[in-house]
DRENLODO-626126 format. One record per residue (C-alpha): x, y, z. Coordinates in steps of 0.02 Angstrom, whole numbers, padded with zeros to 5 digits, always signed. Layout:
! residues N
XYZ...
//
This chain:
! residues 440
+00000+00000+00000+00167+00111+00026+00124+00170-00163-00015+00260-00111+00055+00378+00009+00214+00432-00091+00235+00618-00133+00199+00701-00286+00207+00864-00367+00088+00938-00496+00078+01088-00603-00018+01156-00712-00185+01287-00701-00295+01263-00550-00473+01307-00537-00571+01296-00366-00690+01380-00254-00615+01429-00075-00738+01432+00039-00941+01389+00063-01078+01524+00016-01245+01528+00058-01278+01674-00098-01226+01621-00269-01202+01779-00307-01047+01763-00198-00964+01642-00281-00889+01747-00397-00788+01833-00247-00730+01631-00204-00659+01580-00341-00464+01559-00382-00372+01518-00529-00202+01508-00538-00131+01515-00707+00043+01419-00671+00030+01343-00496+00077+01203-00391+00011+01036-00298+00101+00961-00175+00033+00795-00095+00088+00688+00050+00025+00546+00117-00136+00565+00020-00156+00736+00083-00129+00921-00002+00044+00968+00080+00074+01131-00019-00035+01239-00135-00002+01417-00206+00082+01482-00377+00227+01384-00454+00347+01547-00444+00328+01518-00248+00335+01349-00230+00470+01306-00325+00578+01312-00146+00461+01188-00068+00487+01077-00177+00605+00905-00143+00722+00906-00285+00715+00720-00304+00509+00723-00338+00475+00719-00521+00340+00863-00557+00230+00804-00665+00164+00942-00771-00014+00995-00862+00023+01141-00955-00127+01131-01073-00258+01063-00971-00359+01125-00818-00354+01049-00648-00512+01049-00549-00546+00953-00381-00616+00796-00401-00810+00771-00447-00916+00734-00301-01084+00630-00330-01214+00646-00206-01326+00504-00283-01302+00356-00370-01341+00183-00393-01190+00048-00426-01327-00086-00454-01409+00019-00615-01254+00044-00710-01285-00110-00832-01485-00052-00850-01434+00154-00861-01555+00190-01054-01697+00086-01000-01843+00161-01124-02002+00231-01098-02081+00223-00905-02081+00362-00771-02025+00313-00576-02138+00177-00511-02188+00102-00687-01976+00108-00723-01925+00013-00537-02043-00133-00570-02008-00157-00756-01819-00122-00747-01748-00103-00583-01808-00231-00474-01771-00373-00588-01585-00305-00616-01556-00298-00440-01600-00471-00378-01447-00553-00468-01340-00446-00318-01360-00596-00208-01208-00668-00298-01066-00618-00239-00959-00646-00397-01090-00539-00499-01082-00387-00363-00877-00392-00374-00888-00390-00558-00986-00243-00581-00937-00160-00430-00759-00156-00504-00846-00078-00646-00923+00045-00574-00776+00106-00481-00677+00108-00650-00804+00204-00736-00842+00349-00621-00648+00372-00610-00649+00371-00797-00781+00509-00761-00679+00603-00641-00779+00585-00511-00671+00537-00343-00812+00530-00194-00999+00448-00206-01126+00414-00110-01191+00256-00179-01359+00139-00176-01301-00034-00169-01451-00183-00182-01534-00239-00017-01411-00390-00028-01257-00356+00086-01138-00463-00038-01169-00299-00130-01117-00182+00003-00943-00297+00032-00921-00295-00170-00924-00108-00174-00830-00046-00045-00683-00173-00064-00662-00121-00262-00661+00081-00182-00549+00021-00054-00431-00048-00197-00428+00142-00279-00415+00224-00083-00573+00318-00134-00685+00408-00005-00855+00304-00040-01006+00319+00065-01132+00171+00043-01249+00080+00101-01354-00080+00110-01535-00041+00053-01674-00059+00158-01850-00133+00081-01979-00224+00172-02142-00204+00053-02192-00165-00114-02038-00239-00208-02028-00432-00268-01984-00565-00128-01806-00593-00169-01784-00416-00145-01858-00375+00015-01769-00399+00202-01863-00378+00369-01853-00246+00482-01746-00354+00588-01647-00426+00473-01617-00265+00374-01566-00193+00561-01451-00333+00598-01376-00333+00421-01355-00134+00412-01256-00140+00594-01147-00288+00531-01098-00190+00399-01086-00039+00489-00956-00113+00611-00871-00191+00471-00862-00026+00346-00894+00153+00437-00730+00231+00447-00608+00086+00373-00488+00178+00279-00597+00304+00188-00749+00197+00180-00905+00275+00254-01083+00200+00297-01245+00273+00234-01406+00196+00301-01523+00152+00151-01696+00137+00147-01751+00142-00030-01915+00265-00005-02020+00260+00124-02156+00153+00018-02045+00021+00009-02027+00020+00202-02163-00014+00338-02161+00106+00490-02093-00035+00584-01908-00045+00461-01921+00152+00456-01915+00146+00674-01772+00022+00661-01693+00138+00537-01722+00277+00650-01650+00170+00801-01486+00115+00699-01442+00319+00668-01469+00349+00866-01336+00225+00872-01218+00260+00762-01242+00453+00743-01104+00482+00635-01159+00382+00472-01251+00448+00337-01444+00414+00310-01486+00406+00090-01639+00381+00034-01762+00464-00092-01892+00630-00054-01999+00697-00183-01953+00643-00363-02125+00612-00435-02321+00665-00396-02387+00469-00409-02247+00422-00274-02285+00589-00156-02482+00522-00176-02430+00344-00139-02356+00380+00009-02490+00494+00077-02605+00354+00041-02469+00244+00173-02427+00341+00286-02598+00467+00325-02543+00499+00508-02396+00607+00455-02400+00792+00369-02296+00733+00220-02172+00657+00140-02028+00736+00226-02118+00715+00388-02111+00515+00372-01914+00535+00367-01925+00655+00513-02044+00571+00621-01926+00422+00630-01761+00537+00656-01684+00507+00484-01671+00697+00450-01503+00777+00501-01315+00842+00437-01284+00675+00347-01453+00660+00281-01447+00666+00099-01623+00670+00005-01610+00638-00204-01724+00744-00319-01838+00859-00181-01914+00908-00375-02088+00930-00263-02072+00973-00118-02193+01084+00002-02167+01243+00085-02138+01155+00285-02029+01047+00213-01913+01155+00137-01901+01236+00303-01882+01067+00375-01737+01021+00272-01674+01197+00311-01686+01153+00524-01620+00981+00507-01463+01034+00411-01528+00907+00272-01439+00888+00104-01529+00888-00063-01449+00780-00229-01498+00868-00375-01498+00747-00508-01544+00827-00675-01523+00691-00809-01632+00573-00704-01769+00711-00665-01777+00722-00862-01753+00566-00925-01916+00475-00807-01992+00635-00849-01995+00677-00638-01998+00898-00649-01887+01021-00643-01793+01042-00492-01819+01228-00395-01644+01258-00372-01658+01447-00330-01769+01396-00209-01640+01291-00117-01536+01428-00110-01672+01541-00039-01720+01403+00093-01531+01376+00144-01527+01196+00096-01370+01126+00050-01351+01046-00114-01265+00926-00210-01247+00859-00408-01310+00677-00419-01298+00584-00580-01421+00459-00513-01354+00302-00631-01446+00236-00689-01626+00333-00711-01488+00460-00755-01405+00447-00908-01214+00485-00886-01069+00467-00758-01002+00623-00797-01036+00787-00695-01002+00887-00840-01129+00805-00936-01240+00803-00786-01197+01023-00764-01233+01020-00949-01414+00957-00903-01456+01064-00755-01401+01214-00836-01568+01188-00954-01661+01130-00799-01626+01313-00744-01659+01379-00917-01835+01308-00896-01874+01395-00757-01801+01560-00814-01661+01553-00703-01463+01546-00755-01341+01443-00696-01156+01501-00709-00991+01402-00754-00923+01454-00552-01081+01404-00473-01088+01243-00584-00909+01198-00507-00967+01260-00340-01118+01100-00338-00979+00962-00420-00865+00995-00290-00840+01115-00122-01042+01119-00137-01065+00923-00153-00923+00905-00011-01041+01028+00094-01185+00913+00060-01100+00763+00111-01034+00870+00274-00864+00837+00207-00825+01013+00174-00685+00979+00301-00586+00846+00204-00632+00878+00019-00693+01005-00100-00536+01120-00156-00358+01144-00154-00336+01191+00038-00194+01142+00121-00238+00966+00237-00386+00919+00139-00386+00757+00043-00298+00753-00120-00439+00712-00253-00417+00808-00408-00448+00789-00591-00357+00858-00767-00473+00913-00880-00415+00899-01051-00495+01050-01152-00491+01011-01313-00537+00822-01327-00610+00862-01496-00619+00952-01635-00757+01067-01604-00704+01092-01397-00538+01149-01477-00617+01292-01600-00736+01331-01453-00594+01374-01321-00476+01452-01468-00621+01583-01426-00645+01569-01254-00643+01747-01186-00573+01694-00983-00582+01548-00878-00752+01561-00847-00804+01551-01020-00663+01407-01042-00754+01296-00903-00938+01355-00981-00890+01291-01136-00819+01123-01047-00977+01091-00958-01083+01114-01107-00947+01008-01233-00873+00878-01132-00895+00734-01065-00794+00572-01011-00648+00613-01167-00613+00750-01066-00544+00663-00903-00352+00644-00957-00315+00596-00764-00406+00575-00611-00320+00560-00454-00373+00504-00296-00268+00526-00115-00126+00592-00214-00094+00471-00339-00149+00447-00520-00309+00331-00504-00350+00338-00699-00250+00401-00836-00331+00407-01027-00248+00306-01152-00217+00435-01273-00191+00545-01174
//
């Protein structure tokens, strides 16, 4: 493992946000770029950051530098949502949320249960959001736990800050799919012991949505956070008007949808919530008291055909948000692809969304989300080192675009909108190079 933890130098043009807003208007004032600068990394961490002119005298003459000066270097991607289990089934035509998990979903998932099937497309998975310069995830696994052991020991391979979790599903869902509230208890605090905090491995409890769980799995849900108050809770809030019906129709005693999470003490800091594309006025407020975390997830919301997600709004409430690509109702790995999509989710809705608050939700904002804000999310000295080089001119027409780019802004506009995966000439995770392109 001593490979991991070596130093390394690299330079090239950085591009980050420095600190959290709560106004995007501010994020202008956030934002540095440093034309010729330098990384230094030490035992996975950021050692050293600043311009190459100064740091040229921190620098161990016997570490290579390994040097970028074409491309841009970004922190790493940061998904908020997505499922490892819906990679292979990610294009599945023609149904919206409920019709899509019992035509598509459901019957992908059951083959989890073998172990050898989990490993094979865990190690997939892994590959391909590297490939997609993404570097942290919180991640859906199946309700098996083979699949939660699969996933986390292919991240643990790469040294990648993962957060997943076994899902939870007691009703509504075929019978090789579904756990008890017991067992899924027992199972979750297995894996719990076994995962949270192990190397950079984190634990999310998972129930699916709360119509696939009866009030009873919901308490024990509930129960296993009061235990273990430092792991995540994931689960869904809000993506479609059939579901928010359904679950009115199971759950009348409570105010709404939000309030079913609440009422069993699932809301908090490490709450994360995908889509929110409908939710009421109490329980924005809600997720604005509880410190909850919303996953925007624009590709999904458009491809099942879910809404447009209010994200002014969020920023109005003071909810914290981060990008999910939600794989695979979503239709791409790749956060510039997915900022490609939620800029016209905006667009919709009359609003704009700019290049520096686009990198604001892929990283320091998707850190925030995930509470991380303390570990990942830009260049500052101590934090993790998970960065990505951005090749700009992967093709033909990126290259005549940014021959005309009028300042970086416009260069990473015009990246978000272009590129995709053929952009990602290296990813690296904890200091080290994690992916490299081919051709690159």
């Amino acid at each position: 493992m001593s490979v991991h933890f070596a130093t390394t130098a690299i330079r090239g043009r950085f591009l980050d946000i420095q600190n959290i807003v709560t106004d995007p208007r501010k994020i202008q004032e956030q934002v540095r770029y440093i034309e010729d600068g330098l990384l230094i990394t030490q035992n996975g961490k950021i050692q050293w950051f600043g311009t190459w002119e100064q740091g040229q005298s921190e620098l161990n003459p016997r570490i290579e530098v390994q040097h970028y000066p074409e491309q841009l270097i970004v922190p790493g991607f940061i998904d908020t949502h997505i499922h490892f289990p819906q990679t292979e089934m990610v294009g599945a035509y023609g149904e919206q949320l409920l019709e899509w998990l019992n035509t598509y979903t459901f019957p992908t998932e059951i083959q989890f249960k073998d172990p050898d099937y989990s490993k094979k497309i865990a190690g997939f998975f892994v590959n391909e959001l590297l490939k997609n310069g993404t570097t942290t995830a919180l991640v859906f696994c199946t309700v098996h736990p083979e699949s939660v052991d699969a996933l986390f020991e292919a991240a643990t391979a790469k040294n990648m800050r993962l957060i997943a979790g076994k899902v939870l599903m007691d009703r509504h869902a075929p019978e090789a799919l579904t756990d008890t509230a017991e067992t899924g208890y027992q199972e979750s605090k297995n894996l719990i012991e076994k995962w949270h905090g192990k190397g950079r491995n984190l634990y999310a409890i998972t129930p699916r949505f709360a119509p696939t769980s009866t009030p009873e799995q919901l308490e024990k849900a509930g129960q296993l956070k009061a235990e273990y108050p430092d792991v995540y809770v994931h689960t869904h809030l809000s993506e479609n008007k059939n579901e928010i019906a359904w679950v009115k129709e199971l759950f009348p005693k409570r105010q709404g949808y939000l309030d079913v999470y609440h009422h069993y003490g699932l809301t908090g800091a490490q709450s994360v919530f995908a889509h929110c594309v409908h939710l009421e006025d109490e329980e924005w407020q809600c997720m604005h008291d509880t410190d909850s975390a919303i996953a925007f997830c624009p590709t999904s919301n458009l491809f099942l055909g879910s809404g447009l997600f209010p994200l002014k709004r969020a920023w109005q409430a003071g909810v914290k948000v981060g990008l999910g690509t939600d794989i695979g109702a979503g239709t791409s790995f790749n956060q510039l692809q997915t900022l490609n999509e939620a800029y016209k989710v905006q667009q919709l809705q009359g609003e704009k969304l700019s290049a520096f608050e686009s990198l604001y939700h892929a990283t320091l904002g998707g850190a925030k989300a995930l509470n991380l804000d303390d570990q990942l999310g830009n260049f500052e000295v101590g934090k993790e080192a998970d960065f990505v080089v951005l090749d700009l001119n992967a093709t033909a027409l990126q290259q005549l675009r940014q021959s005309n780019a009028k300042n970086i802004e416009d260069t990473f506009f015009a990246l978000m909108m272009l590129g995709d995966d053929r952009n990602i000439a290296a990813t690296y995770v904890y200091g080290q190079a994690a992916y490299v392109k081919e051709t690159f």
